[in-house]
Structures are given as structure tokens and as C-alpha cells.
N, C-alpha and C positions, 0 to 999 in steps of 0.2 A: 347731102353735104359731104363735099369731102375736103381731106386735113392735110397738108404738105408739112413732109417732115423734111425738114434742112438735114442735109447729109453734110457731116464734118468736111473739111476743106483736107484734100493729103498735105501732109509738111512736105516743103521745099524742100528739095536735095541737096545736101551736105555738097557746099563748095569744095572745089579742089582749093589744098593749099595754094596760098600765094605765089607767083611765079612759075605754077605748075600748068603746060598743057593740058587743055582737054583731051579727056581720054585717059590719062593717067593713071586716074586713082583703079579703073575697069582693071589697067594691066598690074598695077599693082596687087589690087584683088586676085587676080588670075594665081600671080608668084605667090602669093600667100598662101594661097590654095592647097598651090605646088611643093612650098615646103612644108605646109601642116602634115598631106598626103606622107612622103617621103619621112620624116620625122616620127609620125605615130608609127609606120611600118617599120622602122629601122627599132624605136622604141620596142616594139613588142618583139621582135626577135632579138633583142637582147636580151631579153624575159626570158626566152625560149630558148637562149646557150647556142643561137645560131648566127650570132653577129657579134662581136668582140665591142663593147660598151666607149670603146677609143675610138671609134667612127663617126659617136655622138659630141666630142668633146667642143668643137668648134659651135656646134647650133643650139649648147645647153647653155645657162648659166651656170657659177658654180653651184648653189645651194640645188639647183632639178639636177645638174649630174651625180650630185652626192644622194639625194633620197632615188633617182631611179637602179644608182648604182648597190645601194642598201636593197631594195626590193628584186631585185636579179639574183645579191645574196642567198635571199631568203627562200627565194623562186627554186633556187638550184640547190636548195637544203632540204626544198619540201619533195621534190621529185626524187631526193636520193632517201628518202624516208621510208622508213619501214612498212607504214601504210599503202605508199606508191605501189609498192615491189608486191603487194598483190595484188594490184591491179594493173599489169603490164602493159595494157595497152592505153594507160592515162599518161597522156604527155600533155603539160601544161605549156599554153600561149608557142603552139606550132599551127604551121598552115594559118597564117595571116593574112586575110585578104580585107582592105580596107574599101567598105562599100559606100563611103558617103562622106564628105566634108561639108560643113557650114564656119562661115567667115563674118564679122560685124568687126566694120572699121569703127574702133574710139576715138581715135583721133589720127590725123596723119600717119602716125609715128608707133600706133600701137593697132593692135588686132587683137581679138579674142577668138577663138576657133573649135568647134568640137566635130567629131570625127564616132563612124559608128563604125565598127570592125568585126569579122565574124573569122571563130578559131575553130575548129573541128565543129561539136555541137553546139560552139558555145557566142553568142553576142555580147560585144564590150560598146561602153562608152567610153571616149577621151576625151579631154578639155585641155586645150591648153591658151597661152597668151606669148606674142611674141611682141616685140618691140623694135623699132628698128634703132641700131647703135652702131656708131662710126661707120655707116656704112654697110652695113649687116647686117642681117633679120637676127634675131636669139631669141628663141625659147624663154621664157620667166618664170612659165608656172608651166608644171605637167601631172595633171590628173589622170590615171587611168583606173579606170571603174572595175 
């Protein structure tokens, strides 16, 4: 005797907005990618004192430019520390290479995105969420692990 097991049906693919070409949402996806990519890397070298934090001010909102701007702070008070300076060869969040983006559309108009990056010996996670506004992707939230 044997038993057939009904395997679940996949859920239908999230329509493209209304009045939006097919294909769309793919290139949108794509650009979203592109600026999570671009954003987490410019992100962690601001961390790193190797990219001036006024670079990010256009793809942040205010409340993620003020806490990444507080954590660069802090960043660059822990490296002039007394602890650092005998360990000369610790340099915090240099050599950024971002190995990996993942993307989930919410809806049209918003993304969530996280991102895995690796610093000298060290592997981060990032999370962020962008939204699009008047025309332009921003940043909302930015998590760096």
C-alpha cells in the first residue's frame, strides 16, 4: 500500500505594482542590491575614519545619520584608547569587503536587506531597510552587528 502525500502548492508571485511593466520589480531588485552593496561599504568606512560620514547624508535618514554618526564617534575614541595603542596592529572596521547582499521586497515602495561583510579577521552582519521617497531610495533603519 502506498500513501501520496499532497505537497503544498508554491504562493503565487507578488504582482508588479499597478501600471508597472513587466520586469520591473527584477530591476528594481537588482538597484536595491546596488545601493544596499554601496551603502553598507561606504557605512563601515565611515567606522573606519576612511570616508567622511557627509557622503552618506543623502541615502540616510536623519535619525540612521545621527546613530551611525554617534557610533564613528565612538569608533574613533575606542581606537585612540589606551588599550588600542598596545595593540598597534588593531585597526577597527578597515579593509571592508562586502561578500554577500540579500534583498525581500515588502511592498513596492519598501525593501528590507541584509548584507555579510568581512574586515581583516573579522565577519559582520548588516541589516538595513530602505524605502522609496520622492523619488529616491533612503536608508530607515541601519543595523550593523
Amino acid at each position: 500500500m502506498t500513501v501520496q502525500i499532497e505537497l503544498p502548492r508554491p504562493a503565487p508571485p507578488t504582482p508588479n505594482p499597478p501600471g508597472s511593466p513587466p520586469g520591473e520589480e527584477a530591476a528594481t531588485t537588482a538597484q536595491v542590491q546596488r545601493i544596499v552593496r554601496a551603502v553598507v561599504q561606504a557605512s563601515l568606512e565611515v567606522l573606519g575614519g576612511s570616508r567622511p560620514l557627509q557622503q552618506l547624508a543623502d541615502w540616510l535618514d536623519p535619525p540612521s545619520y545621527e546613530r551611525l554618526h554617534l557610533r564613528a564617534n565612538l569608533t574613533r575614541s575606542l581606537d585612540r584608547s589606551p588599550a588600542t595603542s598596545t595593540h598597534p596592529g588593531r585597526l577597527l572596521h578597515r579593509n571592508v569587503t562586502v561578500l554577500s547582499v540579500r534583498t525581500c521586497r515588502v511592498s513596492a515602495r519598501v525593501y528590507e536587506a541584509s548584507a555579510v561583510t568581512c574586515e581583516n579577521n573579522r565577519a559582520r552582519a548588516v541589516a538595513l531597510r530602505l524605502e522609496h521617497r520622492r523619488g529616491h531610495w533612503k536608508v530607515t533603519a541601519l543595523e550593523i552587528g
